[in-house]
C-alpha positions in Angstrom: 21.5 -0.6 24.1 19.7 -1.3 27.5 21.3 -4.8 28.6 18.1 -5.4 31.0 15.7 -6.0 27.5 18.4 -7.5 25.1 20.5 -10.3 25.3 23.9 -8.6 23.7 26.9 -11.3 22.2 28.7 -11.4 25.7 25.9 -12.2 28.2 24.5 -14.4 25.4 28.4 -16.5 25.4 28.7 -16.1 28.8 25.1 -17.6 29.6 25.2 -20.4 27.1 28.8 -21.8 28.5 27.5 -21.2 32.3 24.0 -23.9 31.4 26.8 -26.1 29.2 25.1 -25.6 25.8 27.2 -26.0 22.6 30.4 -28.7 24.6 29.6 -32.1 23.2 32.6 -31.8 21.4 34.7 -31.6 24.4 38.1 -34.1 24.0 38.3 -37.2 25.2 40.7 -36.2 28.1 38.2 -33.5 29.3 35.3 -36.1 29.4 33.8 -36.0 32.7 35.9 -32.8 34.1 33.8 -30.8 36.2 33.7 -26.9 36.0 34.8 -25.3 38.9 33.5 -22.2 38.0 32.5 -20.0 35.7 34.4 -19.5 32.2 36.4 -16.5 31.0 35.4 -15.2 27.6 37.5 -13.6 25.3 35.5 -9.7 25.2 34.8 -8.8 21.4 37.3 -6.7 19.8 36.5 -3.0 19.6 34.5 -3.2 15.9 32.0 -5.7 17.2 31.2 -4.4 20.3 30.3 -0.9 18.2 28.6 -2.9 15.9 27.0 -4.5 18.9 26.0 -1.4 20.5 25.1 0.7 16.9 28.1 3.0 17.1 30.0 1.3 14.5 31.1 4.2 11.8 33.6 3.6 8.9 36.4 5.8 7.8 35.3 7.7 4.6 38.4 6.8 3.6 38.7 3.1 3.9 38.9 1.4 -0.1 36.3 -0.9 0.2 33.2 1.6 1.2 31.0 1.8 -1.6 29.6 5.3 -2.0 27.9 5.0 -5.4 26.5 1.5 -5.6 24.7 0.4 -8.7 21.3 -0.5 -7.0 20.9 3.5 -6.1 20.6 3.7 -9.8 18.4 1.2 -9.7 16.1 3.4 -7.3 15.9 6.1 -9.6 14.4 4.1 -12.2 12.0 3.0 -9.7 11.1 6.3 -9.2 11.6 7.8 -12.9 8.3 5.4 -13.7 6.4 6.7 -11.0 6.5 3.1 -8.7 5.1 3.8 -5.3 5.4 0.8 -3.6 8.0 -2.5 -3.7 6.5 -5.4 -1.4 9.0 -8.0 -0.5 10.4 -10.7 1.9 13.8 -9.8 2.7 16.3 -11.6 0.6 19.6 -12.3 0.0 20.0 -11.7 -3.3 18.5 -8.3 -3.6 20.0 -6.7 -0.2 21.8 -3.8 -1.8 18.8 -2.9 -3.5 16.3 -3.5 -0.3 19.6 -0.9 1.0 18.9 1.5 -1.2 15.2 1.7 -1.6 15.2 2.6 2.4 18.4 4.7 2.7 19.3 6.3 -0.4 15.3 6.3 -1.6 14.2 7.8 1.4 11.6 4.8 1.6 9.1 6.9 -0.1 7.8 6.8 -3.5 9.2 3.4 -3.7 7.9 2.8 0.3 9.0 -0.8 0.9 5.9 -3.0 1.8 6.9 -5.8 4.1 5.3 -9.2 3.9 6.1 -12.2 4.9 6.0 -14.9 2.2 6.9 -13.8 -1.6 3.4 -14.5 -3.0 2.2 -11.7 -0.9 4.5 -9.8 -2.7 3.3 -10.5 -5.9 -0.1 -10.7 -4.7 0.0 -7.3 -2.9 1.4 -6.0 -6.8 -1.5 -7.9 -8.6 -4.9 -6.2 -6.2 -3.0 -2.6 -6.2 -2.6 -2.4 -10.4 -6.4 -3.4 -10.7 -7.4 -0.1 -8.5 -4.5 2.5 -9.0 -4.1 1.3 -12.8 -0.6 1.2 -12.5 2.3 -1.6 -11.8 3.2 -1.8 -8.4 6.8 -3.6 -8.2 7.7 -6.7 -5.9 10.9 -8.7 -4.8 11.5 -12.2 -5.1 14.8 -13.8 -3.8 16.4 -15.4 -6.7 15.0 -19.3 -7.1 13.7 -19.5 -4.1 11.6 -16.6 -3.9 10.9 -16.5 -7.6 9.5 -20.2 -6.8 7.0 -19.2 -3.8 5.7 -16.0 -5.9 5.0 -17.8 -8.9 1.7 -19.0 -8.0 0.6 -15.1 -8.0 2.4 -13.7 -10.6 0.2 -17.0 -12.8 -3.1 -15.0 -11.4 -1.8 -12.2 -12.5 -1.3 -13.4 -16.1 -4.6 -15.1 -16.5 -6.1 -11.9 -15.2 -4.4 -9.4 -17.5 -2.6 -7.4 -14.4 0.6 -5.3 -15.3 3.2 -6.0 -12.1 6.9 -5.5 -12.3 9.0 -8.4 -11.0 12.5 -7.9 -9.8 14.1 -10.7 -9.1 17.3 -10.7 -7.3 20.1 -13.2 -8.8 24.2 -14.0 -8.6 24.8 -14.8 -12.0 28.8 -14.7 -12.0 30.3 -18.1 -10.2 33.3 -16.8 -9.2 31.3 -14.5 -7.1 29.2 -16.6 -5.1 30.1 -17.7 -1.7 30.0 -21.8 -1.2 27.2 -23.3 -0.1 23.7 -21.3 -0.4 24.5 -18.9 -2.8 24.7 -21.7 -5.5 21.7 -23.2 -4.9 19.6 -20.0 -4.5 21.0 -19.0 -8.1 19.9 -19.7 -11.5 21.5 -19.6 -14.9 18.3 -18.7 -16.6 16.0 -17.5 -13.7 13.4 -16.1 -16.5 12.9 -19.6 -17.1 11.4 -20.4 -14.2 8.1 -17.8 -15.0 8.7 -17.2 -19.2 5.6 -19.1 -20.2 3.1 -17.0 -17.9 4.9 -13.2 -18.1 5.0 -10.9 -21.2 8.5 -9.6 -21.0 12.0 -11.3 -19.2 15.7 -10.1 -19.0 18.6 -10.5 -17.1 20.9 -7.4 -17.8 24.6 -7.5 -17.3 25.4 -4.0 -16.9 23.7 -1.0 -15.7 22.7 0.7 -18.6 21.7 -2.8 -20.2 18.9 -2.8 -16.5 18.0 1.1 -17.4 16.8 0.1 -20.7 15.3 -3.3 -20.0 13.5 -1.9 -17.1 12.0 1.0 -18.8 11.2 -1.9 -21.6 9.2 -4.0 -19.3 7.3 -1.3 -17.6 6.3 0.0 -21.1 5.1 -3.6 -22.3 3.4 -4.4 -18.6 1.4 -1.8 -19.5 0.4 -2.2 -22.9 -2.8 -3.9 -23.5 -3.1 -6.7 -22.9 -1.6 -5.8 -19.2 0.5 -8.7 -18.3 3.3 -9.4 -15.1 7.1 -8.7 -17.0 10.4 -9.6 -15.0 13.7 -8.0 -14.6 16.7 -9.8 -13.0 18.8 -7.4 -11.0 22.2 -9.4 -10.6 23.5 -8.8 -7.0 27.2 -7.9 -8.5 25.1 -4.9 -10.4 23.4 -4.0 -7.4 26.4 -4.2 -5.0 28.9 -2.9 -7.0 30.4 0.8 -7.0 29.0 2.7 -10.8 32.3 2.8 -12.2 33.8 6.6 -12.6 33.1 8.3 -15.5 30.0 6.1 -16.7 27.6 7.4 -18.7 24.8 6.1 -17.1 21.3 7.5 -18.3 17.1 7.1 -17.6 15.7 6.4 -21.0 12.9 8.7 -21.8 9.8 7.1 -21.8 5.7 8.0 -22.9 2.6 6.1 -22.9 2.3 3.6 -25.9 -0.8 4.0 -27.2 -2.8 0.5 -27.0 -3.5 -0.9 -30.4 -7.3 0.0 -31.9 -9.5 -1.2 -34.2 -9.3 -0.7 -37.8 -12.2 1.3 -39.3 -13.1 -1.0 -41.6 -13.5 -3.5 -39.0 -15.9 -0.9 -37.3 -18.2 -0.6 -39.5 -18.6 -4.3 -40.5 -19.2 -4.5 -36.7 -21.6 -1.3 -36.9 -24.0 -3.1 -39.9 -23.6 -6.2 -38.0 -25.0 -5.0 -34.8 -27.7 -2.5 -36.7 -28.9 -5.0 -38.8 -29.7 -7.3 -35.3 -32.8 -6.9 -34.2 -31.8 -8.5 -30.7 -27.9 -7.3 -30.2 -26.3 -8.4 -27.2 -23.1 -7.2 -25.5 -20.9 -9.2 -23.6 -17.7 -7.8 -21.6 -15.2 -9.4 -19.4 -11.9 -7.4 -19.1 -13.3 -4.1 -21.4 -13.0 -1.5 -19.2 -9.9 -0.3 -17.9 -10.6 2.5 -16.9 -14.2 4.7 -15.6 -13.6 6.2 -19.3 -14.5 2.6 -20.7 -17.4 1.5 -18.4 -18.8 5.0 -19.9 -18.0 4.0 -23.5 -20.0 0.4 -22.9 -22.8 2.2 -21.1 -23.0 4.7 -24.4 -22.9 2.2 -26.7 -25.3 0.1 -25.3 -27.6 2.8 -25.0 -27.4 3.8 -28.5 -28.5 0.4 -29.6 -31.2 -0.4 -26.6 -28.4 -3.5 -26.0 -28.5 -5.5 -23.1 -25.1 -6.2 -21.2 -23.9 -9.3 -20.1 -20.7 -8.2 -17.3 -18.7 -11.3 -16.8 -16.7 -9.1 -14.0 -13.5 -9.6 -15.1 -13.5 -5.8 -14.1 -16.2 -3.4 -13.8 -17.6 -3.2 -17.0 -21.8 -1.9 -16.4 -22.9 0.0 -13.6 -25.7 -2.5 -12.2 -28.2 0.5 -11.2 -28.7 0.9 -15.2 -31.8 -1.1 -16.8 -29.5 -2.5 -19.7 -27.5 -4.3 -16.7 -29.3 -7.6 -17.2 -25.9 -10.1 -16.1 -28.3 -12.0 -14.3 -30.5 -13.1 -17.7 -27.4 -14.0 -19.7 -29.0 -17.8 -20.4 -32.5 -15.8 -22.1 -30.6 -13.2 -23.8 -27.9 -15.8 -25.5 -30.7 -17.8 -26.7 -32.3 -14.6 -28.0 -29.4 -12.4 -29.5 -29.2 -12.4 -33.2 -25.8 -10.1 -33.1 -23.3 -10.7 -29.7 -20.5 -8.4 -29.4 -18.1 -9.5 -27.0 -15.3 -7.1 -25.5 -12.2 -8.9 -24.4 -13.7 -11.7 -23.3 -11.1 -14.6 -21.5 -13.5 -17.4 -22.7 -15.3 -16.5 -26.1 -16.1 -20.5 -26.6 -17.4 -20.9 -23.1 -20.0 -18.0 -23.6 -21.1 -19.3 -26.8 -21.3 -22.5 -25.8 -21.4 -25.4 -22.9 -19.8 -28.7 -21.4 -21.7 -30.1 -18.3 -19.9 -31.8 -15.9 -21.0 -35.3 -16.9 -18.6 -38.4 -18.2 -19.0 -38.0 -21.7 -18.5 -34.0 -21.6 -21.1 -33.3 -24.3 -21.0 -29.8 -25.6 -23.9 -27.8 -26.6 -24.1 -24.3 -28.2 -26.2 -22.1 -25.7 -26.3 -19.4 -27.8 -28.9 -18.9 -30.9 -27.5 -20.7 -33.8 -27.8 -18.5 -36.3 -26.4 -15.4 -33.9 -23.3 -13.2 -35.5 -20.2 -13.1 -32.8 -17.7 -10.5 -33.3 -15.3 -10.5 -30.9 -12.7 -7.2 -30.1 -9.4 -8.1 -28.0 -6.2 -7.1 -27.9 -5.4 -10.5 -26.4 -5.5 -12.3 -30.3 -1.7 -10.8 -30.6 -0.6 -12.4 -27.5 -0.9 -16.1 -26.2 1.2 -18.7 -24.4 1.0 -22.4 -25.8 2.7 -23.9 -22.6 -0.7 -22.3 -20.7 -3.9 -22.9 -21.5 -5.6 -19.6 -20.5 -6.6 -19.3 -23.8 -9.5 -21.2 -23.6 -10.9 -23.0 -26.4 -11.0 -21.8 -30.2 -13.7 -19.9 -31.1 -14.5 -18.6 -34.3 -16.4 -15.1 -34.7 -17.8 -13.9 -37.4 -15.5 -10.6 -37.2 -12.6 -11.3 -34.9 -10.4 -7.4 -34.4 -7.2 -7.8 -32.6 -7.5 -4.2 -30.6 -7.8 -3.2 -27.3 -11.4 -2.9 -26.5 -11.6 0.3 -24.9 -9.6 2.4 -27.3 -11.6 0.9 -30.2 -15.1 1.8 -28.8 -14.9 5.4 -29.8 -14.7 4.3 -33.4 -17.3 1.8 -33.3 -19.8 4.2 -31.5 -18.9 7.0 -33.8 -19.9 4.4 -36.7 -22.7 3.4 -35.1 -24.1 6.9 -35.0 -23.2 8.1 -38.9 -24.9 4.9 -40.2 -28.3 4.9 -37.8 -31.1 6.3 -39.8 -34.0 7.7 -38.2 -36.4 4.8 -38.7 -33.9 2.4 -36.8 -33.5 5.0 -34.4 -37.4 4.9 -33.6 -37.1 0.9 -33.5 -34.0 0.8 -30.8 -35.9 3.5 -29.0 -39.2 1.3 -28.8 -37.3 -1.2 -27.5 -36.3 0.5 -23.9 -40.0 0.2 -21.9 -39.7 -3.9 -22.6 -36.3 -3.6 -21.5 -36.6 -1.5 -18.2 -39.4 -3.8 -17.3 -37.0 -6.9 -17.8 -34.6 -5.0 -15.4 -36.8 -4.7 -12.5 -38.3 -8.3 -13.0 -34.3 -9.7 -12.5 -33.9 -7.2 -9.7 -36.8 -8.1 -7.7 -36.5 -11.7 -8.3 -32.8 -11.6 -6.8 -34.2 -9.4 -3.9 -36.5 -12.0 -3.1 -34.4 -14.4 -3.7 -32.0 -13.0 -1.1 -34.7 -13.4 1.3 -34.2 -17.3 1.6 -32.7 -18.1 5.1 -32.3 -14.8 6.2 -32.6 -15.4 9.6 -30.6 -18.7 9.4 -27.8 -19.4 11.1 -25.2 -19.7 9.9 -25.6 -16.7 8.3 -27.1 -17.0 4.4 -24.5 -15.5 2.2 -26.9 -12.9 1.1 -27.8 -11.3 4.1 -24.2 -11.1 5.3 -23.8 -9.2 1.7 -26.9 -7.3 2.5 -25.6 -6.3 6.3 -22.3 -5.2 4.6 -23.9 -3.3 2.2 -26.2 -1.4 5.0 -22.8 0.1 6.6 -21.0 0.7 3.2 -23.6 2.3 0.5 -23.1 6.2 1.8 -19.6 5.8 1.8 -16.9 5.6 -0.9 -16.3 2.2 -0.7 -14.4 -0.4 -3.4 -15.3 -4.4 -3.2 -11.5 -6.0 -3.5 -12.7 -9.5 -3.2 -14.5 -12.0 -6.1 -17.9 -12.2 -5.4 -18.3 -15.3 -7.4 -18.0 -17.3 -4.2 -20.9 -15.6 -2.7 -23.3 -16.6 -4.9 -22.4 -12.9 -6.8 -25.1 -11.5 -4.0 -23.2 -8.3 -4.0 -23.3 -7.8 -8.2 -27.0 -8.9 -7.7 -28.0 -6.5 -4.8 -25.4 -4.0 -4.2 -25.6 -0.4 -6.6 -22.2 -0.2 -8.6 -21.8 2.7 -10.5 -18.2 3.7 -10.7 -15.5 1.4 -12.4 -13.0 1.2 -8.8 -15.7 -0.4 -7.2 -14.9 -3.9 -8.2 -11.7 -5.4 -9.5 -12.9 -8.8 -10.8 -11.3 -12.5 -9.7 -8.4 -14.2 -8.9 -7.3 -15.0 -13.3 -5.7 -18.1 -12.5 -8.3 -19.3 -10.1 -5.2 -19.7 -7.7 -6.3 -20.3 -4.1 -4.3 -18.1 -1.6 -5.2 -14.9 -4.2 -7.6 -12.9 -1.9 -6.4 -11.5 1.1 -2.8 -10.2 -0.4 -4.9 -8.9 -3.6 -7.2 -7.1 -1.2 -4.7 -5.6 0.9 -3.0 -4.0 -2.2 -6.2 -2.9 -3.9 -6.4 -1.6 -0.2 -3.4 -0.3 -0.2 -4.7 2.0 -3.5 -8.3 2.8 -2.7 -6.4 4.1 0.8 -4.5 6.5 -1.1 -7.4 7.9 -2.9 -9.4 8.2 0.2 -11.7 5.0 0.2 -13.1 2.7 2.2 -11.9 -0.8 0.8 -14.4 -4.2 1.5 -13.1 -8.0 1.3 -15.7 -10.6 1.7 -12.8 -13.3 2.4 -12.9 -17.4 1.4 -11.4 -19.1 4.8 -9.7 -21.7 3.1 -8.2 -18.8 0.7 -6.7 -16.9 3.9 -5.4 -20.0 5.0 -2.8 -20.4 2.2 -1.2 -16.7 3.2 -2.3 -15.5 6.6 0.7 -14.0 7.2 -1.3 -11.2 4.5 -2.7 -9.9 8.0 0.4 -8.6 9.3 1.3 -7.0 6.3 -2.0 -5.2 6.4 -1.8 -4.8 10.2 2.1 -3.4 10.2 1.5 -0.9 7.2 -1.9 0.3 8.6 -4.2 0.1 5.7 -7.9 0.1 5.9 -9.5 -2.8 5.1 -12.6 -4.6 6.4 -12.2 -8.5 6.1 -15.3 -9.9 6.6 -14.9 -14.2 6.4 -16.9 -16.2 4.5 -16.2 -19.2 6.7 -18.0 -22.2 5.6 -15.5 -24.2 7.3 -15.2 -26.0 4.0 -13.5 -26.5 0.8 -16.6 -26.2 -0.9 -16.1 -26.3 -4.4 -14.0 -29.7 -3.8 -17.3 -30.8 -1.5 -19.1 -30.8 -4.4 -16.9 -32.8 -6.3 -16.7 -35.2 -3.8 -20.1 -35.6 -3.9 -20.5 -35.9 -7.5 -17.8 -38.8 -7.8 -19.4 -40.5 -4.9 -22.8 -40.8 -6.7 -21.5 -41.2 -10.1 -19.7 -44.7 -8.5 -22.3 -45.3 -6.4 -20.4 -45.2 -3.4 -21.0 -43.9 0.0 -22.3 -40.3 -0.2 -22.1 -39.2 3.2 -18.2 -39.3 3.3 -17.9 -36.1 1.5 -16.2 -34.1 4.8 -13.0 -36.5 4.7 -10.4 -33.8 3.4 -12.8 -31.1 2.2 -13.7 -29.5 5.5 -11.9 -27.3 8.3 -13.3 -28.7 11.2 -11.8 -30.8 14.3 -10.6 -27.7 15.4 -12.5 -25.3 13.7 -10.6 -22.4 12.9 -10.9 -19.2 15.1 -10.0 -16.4 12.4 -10.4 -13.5 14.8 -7.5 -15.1 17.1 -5.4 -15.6 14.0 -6.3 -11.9 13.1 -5.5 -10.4 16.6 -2.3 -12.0 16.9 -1.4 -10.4 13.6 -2.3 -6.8 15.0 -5.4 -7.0 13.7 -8.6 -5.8 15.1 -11.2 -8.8 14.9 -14.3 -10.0 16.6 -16.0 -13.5 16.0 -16.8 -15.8 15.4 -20.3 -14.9 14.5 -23.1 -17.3 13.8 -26.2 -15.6 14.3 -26.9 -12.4 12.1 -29.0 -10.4 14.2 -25.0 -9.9 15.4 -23.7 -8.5 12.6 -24.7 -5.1 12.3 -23.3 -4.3 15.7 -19.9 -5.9 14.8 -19.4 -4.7 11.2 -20.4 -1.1 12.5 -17.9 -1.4 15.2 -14.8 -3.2 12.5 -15.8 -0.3 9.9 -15.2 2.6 13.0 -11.3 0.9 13.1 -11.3 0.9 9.5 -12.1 4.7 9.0 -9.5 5.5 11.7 -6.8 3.6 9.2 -6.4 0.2 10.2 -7.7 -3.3 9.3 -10.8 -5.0 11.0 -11.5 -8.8 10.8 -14.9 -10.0 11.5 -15.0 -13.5 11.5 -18.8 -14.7 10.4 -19.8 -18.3 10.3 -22.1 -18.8 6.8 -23.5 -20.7 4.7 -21.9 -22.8 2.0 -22.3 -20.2 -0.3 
């Protein structure tokens, strides 16, 4: 250790007594003594000052080294289900697992992702599992921890993400050191998250975790994909795997996701042939590239427009039946809706403006036949409401949507004659033309403001777009905040493209999210885009570092409206609806008085950033520049000053 760049235990003693720090506690008789001169301290004994220096070895020997501790186990189940990745805070409560993950692991295949606040973690877990398909695991420290990742493993529910959750915990009392140990401990730490994960336990032996683990990873991802949550008690984790125990990794395979009966098909097949305006509505169908295929076959067998709510990527928006942008025409039109795993079946078929009385009204043609196919019938919380309210189809099938497709498009085929053939087929010149009308309106559309400043939110999409399109890219960030100008202008045509929303609607979501769907599209060689809320980045900023010390390529471009915008709005709306002053709207719903200066926040994490920008004859310049650092494997920030939305 060089003593000229550290402050080692002695100089630190010997420093603190020479300035007087730490003596108000002097006696009474010493009171007022002056030192002569400086103070002898006692040198460390010969262990500390090797631990000190990074010497310090035990002997092999000594009875209380651990040689076989229970959390190396642990490790291999990580890597028996194939986990790449563990984010976490550091923590207490899970140190001899955090131990073996970097020692005994190797820190590879699980690599340990750093962060700095536990609903990065989780977050980090939630982006990743919507790009690589998989459960990434995270570490929460007992209550505490388990408290401040909450918030993201809720998104993670409401949006259908599989992400293993290990949460460290000191269940046995005679164990646990007075003082913090007790109060960062739980009897019943599942309780904290049961009502919003699939799958809890807290094992008390090792074999007990082996088979619980390998449990929740299987449920995590079953559809419906949900967040499950393993304790991993710190005596199991710290403890030497007793001699002779049997310990094993319970075999596992893919459960197959529950499909459709055929019966059900075909009902749903004569419903949607007898139709002569079928509609098809997805939210979270596709799972996979193999189910945005299966929607883009079926619709084209029937001549069906889609409706993509972007839960995921469902329809690539290059193709004519692609018509998201007419969904009020086409619901008033449809004779025959098929919705695929939609979150909110009522809310499509129906409407509650935001007035005082909260009428509904049915949007959709009256006399229009709903069948509705998801998996998530067999599996809903009462304590949450993500449920939405009850709808009744015509045909309601409990299946996963894109395992039951093939059956439904198979029965769609063997029960089209020729004549209806000929109809559906008549149908596609009125269609395409429909396409292009909704494209070119949004392209004009998009032309609104463009040279405005601050920046309309369509031509920073459209500036973006101009650097990305050649590229492989993925879009890791909602777009719903952005007026959807990037599901209205942009092509997509491949299902890693874009991951869909937040679930929960939790603020604080969207950086972490991005940075693991980052930390995915990186290891399959893409080029991952976040068009970032500033008051979202706000709640987790720390996400920068994270990004910044793990070197993953990301381009961040801010949205900074400088404003709570969404609450704006409300404040608004009350303020007329009482007939009060309307003009007071920016009292607690804007970020001005300092204004924030997101590319300082950014640098300071590591970060390369520029801005902020206002004008956007700037941008191209500046994203061409942030997308150069990107390709060379590192995050770029551009902060851009924009329109509300």
């Amino acid at each position: 250790m060089d003593d000229t760049n550290n402050l080692g235990r002695r100089r630190f003693i010997k420093a603190s007594v020479l300035a007087g720090i730490a003596i108000p506690s002097l006696p009474a008789a010493a009171q007022g003594q002056t030192v002569s001169g400086p103070q002898k301290v006692m040198p460390p004994n010969a262990e500390a000052a090797a631990v000190e220096h990074g010497t310090f070895t035990r002997d092999a020997g000594e009875p209380h080294l651990i040689h076989n501790p229970g959390s190396d186990f642990m490790v291999d189940l990580l890597k028996a289900t194939g986990t790449r990745y563990v984010a976490a805070m550091a923590g207490a409560t899970f140190r001899g697992l955090h131990e073996s993950i970097v020692n005994y692991g190797g820190n590879k295949s699980p690599e340990l992702i750093v962060c700095v606040h536990e609903e990065i973690s989780a977050a980090i877990a939630h982006g990743y599992a919507k790009v690589a398909n998989e459960p990434m695991a995270c570490l929460v420290h007992s209550t505490v921890g388990l408290l401040h990742a909450s918030m993201a493993i809720y998104n993670a529910w409401c949006d259908r993400a599989p992400m293993m959750v290990i949460a460290g915990n000191g269940l046995d009392a005679t164990k646990r050191r007075p003082g913090v140990e007790w109060v960062h401990t739980a009897q019943d730490l599942g309780a904290f998250v049961r009502e919003y994960v699939k799958y809890d336990d807290t094992p008390i032996s090792l074999q007990h975790y082996a088979e619980s683990f390998m449990r929740a990873h299987e449920l995590s991802m079953t559809p419906p994909y949900e967040p499950v949550m393993i304790v991993a008690d710190s005596e199991l984790q710290e403890e030497a795997v007793a001699a002779g125990a049997q310990l094993n990794i319970p075999a596992r395979a893919p459960v197959y996701p529950p499909t459709a009966s055929p019966s059900a098909m075909d009902r749903t097949a004569d419903i949607l042939l007898a139709a002569d305006f079928p509609l098809i509505v997805a939210d979270r169908a596709a799972r996979s590239q193999s189910g945005v295929d299966l929607i883009v076959e079926l619709a084209e067998l029937l001549n069906a427009p889609v409706i993509d709510r972007a839960g995921r990527f469902n329809m690539p928006t290059t193709h004519y039946l692609c018509q998201t942008g007419l969904q009020g025409t086409l619901l008033r039109q449809a004779d025959a809706i098929l919705a695929l795993e939609l979150t909110d079946l009522w809310g499509t078929i129906n409407t509650v403006p935001d007035i005082v009385e909260r009428p509904s009204r049915r949007v959709a043609r009256p006399d229009a036949k709903v069948i509705h196919i998801t998996a998530s019938y067999g599996y809903v919380r009462s304590v949450v409401q993500d449920a939405q309210r009850y709808f009744a189809a015509d045909v309601a099938v409990d299946a996963d949507a894109e395992a039951s497709l093939p059956s439904l498009i198979a029965s769609v085929r063997r029960k089209l004659s020729t004549q209806k053939s000929e109809a559906i087929a008549a149908k596609k010149a009125k269609l395409e033309a429909s396409y292009a009308d909704m494209r070119a309106s949004d392209a004009a559309a998009a032309t609104i403001g463009w040279d405005a400043s601050p920046i309309s939110t369509a031509r920073l999409s459209m500036e973006i777009w101009d650097q990305i399109k050649d590229l492989d890219w993925g879009l890791v960030s909602n777009h719903a905040f952005i007026s959807s100008w990037p599901q209205r202008l942009w092509d997509f045509t491949k299902y890693h493209q874009y991951i869909g929303g937040e679930g929960g609607y939790g603020v604080g979501y969207g950086a972490p999210a991005a940075v693991g769907a980052a930390l995915a599209h990186r290891d399959a060689g893409r080029i991952a885009v976040a068009i970032q809320c500033d008051g979202d980045l706000m709640m987790l900023p720390g996400t920068l570092w994270t990004a910044a010390h793990h070197r993953v390529p990301l381009l961040m471009v801010m949205h900074n409206n400088r404003s709570w915008h969404q609450e704006t709005m409300h404040l608004k709306r009350m303020a007329g609806r009482r007939d009060r002053d309307p003009h007071s709207w920016p009292i607690g719903t804007t970020m001005t008085n300092p204004e924030i200066d997101f590319a300082k926040i950014a640098q300071g994490m590591g970060v390369h950033a520029e801005g902020p920008i206002s004008k956007p004859e700037h941008l191209k310049g500046a994203l061409a520049r942030a997308l150069s650092v990107v390709r060379s494997g590192r995050p770029a920030l551009i902060d851009t000053i924009t329109q509300v939305r």
